[in-house]
Every structure is written in structure tokens, then in C-alpha cells.
N, CA, C and O atoms as CSV, one atom per row, in Angstrom:
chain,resi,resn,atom,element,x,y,z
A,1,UNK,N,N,169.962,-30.245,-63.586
A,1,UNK,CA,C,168.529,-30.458,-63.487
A,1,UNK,C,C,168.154,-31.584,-64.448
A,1,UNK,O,O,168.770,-31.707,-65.507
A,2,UNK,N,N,167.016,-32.530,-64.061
A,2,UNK,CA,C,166.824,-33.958,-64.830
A,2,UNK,C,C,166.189,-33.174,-65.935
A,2,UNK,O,O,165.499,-32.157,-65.865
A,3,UNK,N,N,166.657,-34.023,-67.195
A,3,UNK,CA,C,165.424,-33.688,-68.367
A,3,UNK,C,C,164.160,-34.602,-68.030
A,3,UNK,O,O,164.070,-35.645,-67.383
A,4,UNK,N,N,162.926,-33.592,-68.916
A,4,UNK,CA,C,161.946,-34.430,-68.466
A,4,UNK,C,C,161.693,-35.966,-69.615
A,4,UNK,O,O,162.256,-36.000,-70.709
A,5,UNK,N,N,161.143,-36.663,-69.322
A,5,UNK,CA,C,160.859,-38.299,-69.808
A,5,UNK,C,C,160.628,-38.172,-71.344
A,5,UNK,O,O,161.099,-38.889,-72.226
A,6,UNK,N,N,159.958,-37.305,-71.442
A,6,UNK,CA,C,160.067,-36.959,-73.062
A,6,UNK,C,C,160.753,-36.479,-73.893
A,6,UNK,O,O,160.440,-36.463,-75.083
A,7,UNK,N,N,161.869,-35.974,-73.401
A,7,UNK,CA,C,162.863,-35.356,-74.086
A,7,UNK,C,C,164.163,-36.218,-74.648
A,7,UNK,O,O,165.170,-36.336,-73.951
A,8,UNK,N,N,164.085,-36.661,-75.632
A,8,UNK,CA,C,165.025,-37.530,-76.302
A,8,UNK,C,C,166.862,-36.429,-76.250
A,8,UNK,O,O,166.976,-35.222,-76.463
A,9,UNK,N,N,167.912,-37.365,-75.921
A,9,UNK,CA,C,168.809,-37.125,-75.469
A,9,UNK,C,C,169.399,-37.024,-77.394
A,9,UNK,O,O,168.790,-37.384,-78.402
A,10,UNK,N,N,171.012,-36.286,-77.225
A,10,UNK,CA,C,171.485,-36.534,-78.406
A,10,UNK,C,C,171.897,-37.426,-79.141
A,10,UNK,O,O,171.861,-37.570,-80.363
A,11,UNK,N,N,172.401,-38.179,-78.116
A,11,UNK,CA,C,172.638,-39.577,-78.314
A,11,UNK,C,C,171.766,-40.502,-78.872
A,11,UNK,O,O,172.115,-40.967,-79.957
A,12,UNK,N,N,170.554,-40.942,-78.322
A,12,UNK,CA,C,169.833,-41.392,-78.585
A,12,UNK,C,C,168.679,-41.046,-79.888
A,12,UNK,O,O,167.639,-41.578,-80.277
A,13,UNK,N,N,169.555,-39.774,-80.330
A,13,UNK,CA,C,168.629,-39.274,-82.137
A,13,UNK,C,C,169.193,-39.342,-82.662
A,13,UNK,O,O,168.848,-39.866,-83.722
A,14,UNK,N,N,170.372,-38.992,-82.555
A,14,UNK,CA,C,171.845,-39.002,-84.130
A,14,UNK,C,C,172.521,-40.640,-83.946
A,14,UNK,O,O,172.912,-41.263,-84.933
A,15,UNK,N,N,172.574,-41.112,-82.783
A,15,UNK,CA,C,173.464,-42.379,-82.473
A,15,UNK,C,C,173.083,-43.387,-82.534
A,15,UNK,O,O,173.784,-44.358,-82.816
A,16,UNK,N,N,171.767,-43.428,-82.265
A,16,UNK,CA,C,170.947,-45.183,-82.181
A,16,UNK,C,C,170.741,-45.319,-81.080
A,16,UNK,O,O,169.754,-46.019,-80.848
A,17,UNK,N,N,171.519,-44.753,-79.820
A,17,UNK,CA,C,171.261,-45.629,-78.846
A,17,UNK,C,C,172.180,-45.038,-77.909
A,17,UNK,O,O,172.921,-44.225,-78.461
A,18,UNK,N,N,172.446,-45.222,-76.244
A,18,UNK,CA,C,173.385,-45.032,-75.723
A,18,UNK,C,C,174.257,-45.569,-76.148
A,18,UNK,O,O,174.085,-46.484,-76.954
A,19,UNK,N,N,176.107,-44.981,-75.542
A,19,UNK,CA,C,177.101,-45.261,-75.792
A,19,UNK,C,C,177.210,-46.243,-75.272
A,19,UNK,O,O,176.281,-46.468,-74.497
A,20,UNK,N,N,178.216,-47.260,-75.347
A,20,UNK,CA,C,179.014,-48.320,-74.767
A,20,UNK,C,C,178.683,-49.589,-75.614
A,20,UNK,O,O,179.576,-50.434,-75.553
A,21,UNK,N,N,177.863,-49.844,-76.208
A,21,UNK,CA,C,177.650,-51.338,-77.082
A,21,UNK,C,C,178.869,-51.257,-78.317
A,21,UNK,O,O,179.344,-50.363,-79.017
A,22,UNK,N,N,179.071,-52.721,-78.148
A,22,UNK,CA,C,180.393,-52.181,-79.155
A,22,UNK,C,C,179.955,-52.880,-80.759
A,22,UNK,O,O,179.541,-54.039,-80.766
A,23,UNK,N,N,180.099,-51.954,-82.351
A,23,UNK,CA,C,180.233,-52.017,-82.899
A,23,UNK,C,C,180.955,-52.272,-83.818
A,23,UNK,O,O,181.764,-51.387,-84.096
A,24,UNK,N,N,180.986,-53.719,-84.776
A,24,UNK,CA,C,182.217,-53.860,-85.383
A,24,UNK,C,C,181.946,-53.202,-86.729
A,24,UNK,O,O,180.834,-52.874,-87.144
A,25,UNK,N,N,183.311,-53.027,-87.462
A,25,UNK,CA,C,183.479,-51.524,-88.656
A,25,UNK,C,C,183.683,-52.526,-89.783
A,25,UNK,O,O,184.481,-53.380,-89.397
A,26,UNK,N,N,183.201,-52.788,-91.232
A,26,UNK,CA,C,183.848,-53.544,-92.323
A,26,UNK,C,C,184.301,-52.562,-93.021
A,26,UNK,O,O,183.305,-52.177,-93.633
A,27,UNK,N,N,185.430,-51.715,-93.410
A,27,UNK,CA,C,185.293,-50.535,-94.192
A,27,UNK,C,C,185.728,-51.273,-95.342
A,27,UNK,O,O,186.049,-52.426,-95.056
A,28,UNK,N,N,185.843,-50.961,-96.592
A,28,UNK,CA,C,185.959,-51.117,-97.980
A,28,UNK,C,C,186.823,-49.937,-98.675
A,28,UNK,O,O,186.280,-48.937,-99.144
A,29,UNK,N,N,187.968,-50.114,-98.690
A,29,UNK,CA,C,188.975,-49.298,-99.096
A,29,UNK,C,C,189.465,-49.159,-100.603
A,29,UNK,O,O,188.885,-49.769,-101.500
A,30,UNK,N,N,190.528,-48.355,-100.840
A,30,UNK,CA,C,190.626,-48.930,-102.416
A,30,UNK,C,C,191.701,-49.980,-102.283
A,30,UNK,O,O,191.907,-50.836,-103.143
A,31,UNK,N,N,192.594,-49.827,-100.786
A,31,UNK,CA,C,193.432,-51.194,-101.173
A,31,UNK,C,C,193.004,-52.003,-100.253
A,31,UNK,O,O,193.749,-52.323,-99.328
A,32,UNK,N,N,191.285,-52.634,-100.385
A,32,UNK,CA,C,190.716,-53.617,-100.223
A,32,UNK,C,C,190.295,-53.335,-98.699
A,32,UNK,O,O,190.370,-52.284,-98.063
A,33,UNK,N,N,189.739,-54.848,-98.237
A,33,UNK,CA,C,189.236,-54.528,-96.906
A,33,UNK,C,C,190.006,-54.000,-95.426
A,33,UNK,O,O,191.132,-54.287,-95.022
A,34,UNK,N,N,189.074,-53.222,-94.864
A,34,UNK,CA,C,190.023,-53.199,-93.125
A,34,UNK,C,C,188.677,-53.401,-92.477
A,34,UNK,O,O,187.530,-53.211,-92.880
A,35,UNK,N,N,189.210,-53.872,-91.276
A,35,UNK,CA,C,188.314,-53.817,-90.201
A,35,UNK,C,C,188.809,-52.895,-88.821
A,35,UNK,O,O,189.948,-52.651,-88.422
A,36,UNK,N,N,187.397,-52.472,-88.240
A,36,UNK,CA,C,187.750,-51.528,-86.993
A,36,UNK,C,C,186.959,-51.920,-85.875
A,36,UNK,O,O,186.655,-53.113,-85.885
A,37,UNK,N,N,186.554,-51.269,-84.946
A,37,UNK,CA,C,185.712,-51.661,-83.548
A,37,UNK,C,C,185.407,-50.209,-83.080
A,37,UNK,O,O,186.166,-49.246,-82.973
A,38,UNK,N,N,183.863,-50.351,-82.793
A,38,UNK,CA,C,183.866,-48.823,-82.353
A,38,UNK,C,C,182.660,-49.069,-81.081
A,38,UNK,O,O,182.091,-50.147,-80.912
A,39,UNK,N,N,182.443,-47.953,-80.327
A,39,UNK,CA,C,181.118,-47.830,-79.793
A,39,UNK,C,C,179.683,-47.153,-80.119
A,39,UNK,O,O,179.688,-45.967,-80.450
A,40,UNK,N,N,178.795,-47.659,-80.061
A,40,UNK,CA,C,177.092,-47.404,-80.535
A,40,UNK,C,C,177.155,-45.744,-80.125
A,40,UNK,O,O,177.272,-45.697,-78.901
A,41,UNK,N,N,177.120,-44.404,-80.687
A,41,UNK,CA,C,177.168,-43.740,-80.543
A,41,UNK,C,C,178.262,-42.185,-80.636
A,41,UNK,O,O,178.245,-40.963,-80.489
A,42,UNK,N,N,179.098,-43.302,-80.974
A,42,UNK,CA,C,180.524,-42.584,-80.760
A,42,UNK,C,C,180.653,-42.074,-82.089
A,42,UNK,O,O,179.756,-42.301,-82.902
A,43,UNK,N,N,181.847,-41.290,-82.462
A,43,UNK,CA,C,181.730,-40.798,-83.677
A,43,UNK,C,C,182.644,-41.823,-85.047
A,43,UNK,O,O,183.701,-42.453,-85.064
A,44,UNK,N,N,181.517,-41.529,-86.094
A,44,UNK,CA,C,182.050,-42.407,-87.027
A,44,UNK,C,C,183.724,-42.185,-87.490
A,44,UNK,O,O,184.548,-43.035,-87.827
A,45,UNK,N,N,183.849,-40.799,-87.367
A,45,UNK,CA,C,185.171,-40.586,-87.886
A,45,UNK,C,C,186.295,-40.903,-87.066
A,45,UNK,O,O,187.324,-41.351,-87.573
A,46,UNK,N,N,186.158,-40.665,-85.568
A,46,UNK,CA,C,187.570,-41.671,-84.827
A,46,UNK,C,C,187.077,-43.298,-85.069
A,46,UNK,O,O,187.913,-44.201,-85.092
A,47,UNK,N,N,185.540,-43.565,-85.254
A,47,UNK,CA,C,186.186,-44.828,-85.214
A,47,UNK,C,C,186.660,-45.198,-86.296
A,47,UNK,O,O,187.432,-46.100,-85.973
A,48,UNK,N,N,186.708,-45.056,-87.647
A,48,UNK,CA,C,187.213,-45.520,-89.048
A,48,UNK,C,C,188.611,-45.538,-88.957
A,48,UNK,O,O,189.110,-46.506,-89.530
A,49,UNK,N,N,189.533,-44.645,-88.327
A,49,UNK,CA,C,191.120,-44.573,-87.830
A,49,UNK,C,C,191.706,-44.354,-89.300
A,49,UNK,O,O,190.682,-43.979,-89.872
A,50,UNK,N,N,192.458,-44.352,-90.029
A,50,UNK,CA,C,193.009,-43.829,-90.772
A,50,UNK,C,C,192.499,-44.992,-92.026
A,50,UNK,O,O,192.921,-46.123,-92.267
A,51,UNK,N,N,192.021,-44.630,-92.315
A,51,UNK,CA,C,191.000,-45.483,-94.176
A,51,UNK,C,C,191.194,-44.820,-95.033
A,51,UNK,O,O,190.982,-45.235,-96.173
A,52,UNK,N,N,191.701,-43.456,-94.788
A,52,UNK,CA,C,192.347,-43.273,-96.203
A,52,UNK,C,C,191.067,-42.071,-96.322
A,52,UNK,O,O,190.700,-41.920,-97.487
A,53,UNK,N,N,190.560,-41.467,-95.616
A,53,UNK,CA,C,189.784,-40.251,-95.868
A,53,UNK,C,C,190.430,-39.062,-95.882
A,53,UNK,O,O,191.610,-39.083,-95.530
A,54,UNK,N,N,189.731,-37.569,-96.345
A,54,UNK,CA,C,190.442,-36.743,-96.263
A,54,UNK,C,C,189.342,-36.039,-95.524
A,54,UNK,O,O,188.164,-36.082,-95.881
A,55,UNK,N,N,189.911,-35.204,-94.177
A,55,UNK,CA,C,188.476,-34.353,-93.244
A,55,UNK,C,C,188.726,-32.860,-93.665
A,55,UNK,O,O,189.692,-32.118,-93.483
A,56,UNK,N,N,187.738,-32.712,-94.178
A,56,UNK,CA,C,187.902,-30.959,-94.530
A,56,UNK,C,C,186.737,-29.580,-93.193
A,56,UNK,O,O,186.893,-28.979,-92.130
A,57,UNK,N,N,186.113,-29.696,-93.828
A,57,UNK,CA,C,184.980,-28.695,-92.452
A,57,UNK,C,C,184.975,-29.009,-91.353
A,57,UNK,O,O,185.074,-28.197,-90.433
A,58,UNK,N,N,184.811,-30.737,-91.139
A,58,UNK,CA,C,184.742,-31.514,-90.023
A,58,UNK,C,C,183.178,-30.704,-89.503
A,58,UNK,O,O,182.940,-30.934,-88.317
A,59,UNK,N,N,182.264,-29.940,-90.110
A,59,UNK,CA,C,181.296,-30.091,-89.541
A,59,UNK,C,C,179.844,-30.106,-90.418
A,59,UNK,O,O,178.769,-29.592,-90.108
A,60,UNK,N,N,180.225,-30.925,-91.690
A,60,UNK,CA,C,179.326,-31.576,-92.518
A,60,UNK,C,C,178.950,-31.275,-94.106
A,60,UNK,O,O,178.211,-31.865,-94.895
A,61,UNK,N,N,180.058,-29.712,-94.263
A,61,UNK,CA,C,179.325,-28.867,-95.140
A,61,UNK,C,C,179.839,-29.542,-96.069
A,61,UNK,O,O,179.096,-30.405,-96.536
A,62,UNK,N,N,181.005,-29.441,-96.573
A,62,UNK,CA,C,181.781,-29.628,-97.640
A,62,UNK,C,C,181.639,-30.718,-98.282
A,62,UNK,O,O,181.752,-30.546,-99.496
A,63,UNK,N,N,181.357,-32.197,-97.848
A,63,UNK,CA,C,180.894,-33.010,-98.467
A,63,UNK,C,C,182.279,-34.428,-98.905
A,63,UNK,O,O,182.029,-35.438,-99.562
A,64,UNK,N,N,184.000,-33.975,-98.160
A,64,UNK,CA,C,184.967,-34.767,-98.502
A,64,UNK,C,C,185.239,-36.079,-97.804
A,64,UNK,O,O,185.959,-37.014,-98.153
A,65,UNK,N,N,184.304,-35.879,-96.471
A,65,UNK,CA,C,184.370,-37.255,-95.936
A,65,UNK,C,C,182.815,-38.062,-96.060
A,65,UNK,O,O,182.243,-38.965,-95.449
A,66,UNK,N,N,182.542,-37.244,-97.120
A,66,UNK,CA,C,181.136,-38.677,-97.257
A,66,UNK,C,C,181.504,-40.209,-97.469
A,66,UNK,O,O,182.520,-40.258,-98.161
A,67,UNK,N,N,181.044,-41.497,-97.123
A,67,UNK,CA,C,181.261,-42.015,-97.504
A,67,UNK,C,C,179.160,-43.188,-97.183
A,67,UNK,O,O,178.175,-42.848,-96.529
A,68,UNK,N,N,179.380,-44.253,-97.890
A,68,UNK,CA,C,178.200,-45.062,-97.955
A,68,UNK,C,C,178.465,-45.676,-96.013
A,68,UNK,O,O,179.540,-45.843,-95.436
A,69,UNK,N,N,177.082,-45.869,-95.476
A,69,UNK,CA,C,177.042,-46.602,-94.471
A,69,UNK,C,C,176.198,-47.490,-94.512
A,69,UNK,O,O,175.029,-47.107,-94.532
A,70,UNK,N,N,176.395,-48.585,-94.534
A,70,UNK,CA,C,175.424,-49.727,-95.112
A,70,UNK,C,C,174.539,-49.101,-96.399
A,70,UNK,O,O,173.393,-49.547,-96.441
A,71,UNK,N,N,174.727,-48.583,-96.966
A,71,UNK,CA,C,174.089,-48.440,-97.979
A,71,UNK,C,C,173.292,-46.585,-98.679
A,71,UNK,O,O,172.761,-46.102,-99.679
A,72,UNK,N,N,173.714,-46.237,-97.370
A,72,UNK,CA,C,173.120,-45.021,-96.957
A,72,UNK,C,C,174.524,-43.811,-96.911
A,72,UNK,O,O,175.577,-43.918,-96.281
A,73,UNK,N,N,174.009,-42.548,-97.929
A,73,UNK,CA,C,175.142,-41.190,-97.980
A,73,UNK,C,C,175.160,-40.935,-96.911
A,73,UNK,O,O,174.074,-40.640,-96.412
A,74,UNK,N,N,176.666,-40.917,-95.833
A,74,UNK,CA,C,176.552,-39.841,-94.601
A,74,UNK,C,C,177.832,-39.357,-94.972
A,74,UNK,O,O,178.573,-39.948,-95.757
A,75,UNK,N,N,178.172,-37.972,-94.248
A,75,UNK,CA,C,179.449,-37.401,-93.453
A,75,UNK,C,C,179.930,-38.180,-92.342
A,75,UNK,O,O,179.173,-38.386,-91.393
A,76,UNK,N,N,181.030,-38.607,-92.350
A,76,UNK,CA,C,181.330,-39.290,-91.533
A,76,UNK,C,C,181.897,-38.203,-90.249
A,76,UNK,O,O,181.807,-38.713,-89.133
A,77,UNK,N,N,182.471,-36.762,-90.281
A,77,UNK,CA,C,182.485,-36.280,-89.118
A,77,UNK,C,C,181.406,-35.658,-88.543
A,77,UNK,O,O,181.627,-34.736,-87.757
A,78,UNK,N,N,180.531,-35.915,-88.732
A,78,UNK,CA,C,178.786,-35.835,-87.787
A,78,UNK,C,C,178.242,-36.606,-87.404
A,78,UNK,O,O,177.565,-36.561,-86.377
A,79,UNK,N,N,178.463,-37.993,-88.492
A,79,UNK,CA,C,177.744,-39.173,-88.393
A,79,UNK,C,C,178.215,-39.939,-86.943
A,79,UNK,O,O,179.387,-39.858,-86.573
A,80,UNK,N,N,177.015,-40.825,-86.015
A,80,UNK,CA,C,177.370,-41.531,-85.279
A,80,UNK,C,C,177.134,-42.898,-85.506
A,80,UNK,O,O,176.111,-43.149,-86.145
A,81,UNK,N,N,178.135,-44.261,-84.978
A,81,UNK,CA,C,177.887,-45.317,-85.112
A,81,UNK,C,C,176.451,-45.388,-84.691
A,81,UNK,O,O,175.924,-44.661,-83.849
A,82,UNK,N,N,175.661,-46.714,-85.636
A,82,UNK,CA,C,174.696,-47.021,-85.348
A,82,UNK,C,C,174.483,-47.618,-83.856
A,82,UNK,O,O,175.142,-47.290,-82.869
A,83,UNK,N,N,173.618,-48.392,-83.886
A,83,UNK,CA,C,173.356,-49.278,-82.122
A,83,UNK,C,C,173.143,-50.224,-83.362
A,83,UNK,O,O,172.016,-50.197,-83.858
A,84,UNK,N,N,174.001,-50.984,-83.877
A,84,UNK,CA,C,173.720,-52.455,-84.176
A,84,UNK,C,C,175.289,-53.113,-83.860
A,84,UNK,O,O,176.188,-52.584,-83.206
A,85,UNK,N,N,175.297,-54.307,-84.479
A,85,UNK,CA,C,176.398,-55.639,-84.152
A,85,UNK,C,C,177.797,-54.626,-84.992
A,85,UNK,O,O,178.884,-54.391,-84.465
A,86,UNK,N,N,177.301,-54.108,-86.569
A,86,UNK,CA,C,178.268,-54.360,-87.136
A,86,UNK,C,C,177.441,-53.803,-88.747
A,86,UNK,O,O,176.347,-54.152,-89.193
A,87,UNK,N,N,178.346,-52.942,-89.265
A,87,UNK,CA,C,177.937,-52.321,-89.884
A,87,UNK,C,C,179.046,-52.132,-91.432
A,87,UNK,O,O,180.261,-52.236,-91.267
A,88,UNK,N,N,178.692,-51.959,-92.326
A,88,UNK,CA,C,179.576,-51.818,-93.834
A,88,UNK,C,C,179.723,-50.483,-94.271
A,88,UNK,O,O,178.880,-49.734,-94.764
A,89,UNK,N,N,181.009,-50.281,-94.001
A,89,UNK,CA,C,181.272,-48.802,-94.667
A,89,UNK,C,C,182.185,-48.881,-95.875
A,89,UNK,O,O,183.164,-49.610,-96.038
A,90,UNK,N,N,181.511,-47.724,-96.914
A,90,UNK,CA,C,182.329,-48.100,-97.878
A,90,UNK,C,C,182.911,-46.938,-98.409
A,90,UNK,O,O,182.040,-46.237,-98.924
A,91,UNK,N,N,184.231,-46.370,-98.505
A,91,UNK,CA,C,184.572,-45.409,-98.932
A,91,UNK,C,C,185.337,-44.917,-100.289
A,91,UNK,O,O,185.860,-43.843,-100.585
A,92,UNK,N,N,185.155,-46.375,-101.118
A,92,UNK,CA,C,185.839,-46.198,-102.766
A,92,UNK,C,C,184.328,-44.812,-103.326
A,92,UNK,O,O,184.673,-44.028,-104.209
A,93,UNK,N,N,183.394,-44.716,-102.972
A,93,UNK,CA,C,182.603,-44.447,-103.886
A,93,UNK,C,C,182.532,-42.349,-103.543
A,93,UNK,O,O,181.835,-41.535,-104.149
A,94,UNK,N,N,183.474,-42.100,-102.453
A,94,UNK,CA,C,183.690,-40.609,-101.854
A,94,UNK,C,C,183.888,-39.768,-103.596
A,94,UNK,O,O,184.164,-40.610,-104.451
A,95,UNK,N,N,183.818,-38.789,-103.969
A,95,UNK,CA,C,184.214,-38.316,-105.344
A,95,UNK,C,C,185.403,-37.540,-105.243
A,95,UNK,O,O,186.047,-37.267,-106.256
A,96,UNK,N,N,185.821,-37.088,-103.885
A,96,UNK,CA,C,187.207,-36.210,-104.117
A,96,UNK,C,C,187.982,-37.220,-104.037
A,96,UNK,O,O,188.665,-37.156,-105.060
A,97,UNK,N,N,188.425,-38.483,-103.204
A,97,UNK,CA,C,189.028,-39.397,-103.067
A,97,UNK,C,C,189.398,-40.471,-104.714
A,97,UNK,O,O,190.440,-41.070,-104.983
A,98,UNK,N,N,187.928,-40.361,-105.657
A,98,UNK,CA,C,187.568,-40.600,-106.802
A,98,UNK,C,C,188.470,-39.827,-108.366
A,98,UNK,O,O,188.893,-40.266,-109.436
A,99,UNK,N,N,188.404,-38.313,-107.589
A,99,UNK,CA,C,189.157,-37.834,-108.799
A,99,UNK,C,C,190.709,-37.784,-108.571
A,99,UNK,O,O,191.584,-37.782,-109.437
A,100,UNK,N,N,190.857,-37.744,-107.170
A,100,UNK,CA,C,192.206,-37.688,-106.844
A,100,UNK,C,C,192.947,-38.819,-107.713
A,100,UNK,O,O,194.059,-38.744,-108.234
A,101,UNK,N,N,191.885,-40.058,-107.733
A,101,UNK,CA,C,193.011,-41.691,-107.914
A,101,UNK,C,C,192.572,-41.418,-109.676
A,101,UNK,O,O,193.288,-41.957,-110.520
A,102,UNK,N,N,191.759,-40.838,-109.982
A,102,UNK,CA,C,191.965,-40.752,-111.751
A,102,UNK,C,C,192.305,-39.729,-112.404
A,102,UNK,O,O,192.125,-39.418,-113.582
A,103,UNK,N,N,192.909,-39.128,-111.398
A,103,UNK,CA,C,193.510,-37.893,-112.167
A,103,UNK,C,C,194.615,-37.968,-112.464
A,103,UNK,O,O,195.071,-39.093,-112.261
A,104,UNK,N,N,195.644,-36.914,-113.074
A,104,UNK,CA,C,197.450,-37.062,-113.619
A,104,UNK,C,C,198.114,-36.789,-112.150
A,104,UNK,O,O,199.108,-37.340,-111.678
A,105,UNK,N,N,197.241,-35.729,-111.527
A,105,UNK,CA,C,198.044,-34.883,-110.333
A,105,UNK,C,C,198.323,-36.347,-109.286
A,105,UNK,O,O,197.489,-37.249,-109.207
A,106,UNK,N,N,199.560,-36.353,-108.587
A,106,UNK,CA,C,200.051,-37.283,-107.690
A,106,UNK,C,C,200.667,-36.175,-106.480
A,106,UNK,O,O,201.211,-36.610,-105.464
């Protein structure tokens, strides 16, 4: 059954926008830059691909895959790519990732 005209889709509240526009990824690592490619909507955490995060709840609570998105605290397994060109993620500033690299434990 159609939703009616007013009813904003999920996509279009958590994502920015429908899927398919493609988004490029700058992530900021501790061993320096990577780049990725994702789609406007899709989820932040397949698109980042292995950056060196650690996923714990995977559904927002815990707080181990936070990382900055342009400038802004998200979870990255809830979070969806924006609807823009291209976006800066930065994940030196996560705190479990933080104590892990200054701690003795290896």
C-alpha cells in the first residue's frame, strides 16, 4: 500500500536523501589517510571497509565505533552516508581506539 505524500521515508531522515548518489569517503586514520566510495544513504560502516574500527553493539549503544563526520559525533553502525559529493571522516579521535594505542597492553 502507497505511503501517503507526507510521510517521510527512512531513508530520506537518517540518510539525506535517496540511495544511489555516490559519495566519496576521506577517512583519517592513525596510519594516515585512506580513501573510500560509498552511496548517499547506505550505511556508514560498510562503507568505511576496514579503517581500523572496532564494532561492538552494532546498534549504537556502546559508543566503540564513534567516530567525527565532518565535524560532527556519530556511530558509525547507525549512521548513514550523507547526500553530499564527499565527506571527512575522522577516526584518530574514537577513545577506545585512543587508549588501546597509549596503553602497555598490545
Amino acid at each position: 500500500q502507497p505511503r501517503p505524500a507526507h510521510v517521510v521515508s527512512p531513508q530520506m531522515f537518517f540518510g539525506g536523501g535517496p540511495k544511489g548518489e555516490p559519495v566519496e569517503l576521506e577517512i583519517k586514520t592513525f596510519n594516515g589517510l585512506k580513501t573510500a566510495k560509498g552511496t548517499a544513504g547506505a550505511p556508514l560502516m560498510k562503507s568505511m571497509g576496514s579503517a581500523g574500527l572496532i564494532y561492538g553493539c552494532k546498534e549504537g549503544q556502546c559508543g566503540s565505533c564513534e567516530v567525527k563526520l565532518d565535524g560532527r559525533v556519530v556511530r558509525t553502525c547507525v549512521a548513514k552516508l550523507p547526500k553530499k559529493a564527499a565527506v571527512k571522516v575522522d577516526i584518530t579521535q574514537n577513545k577506545l581506539l585512543l587508549s588501546r594505542k597509549t596503553s602497555n597492553f598490545q
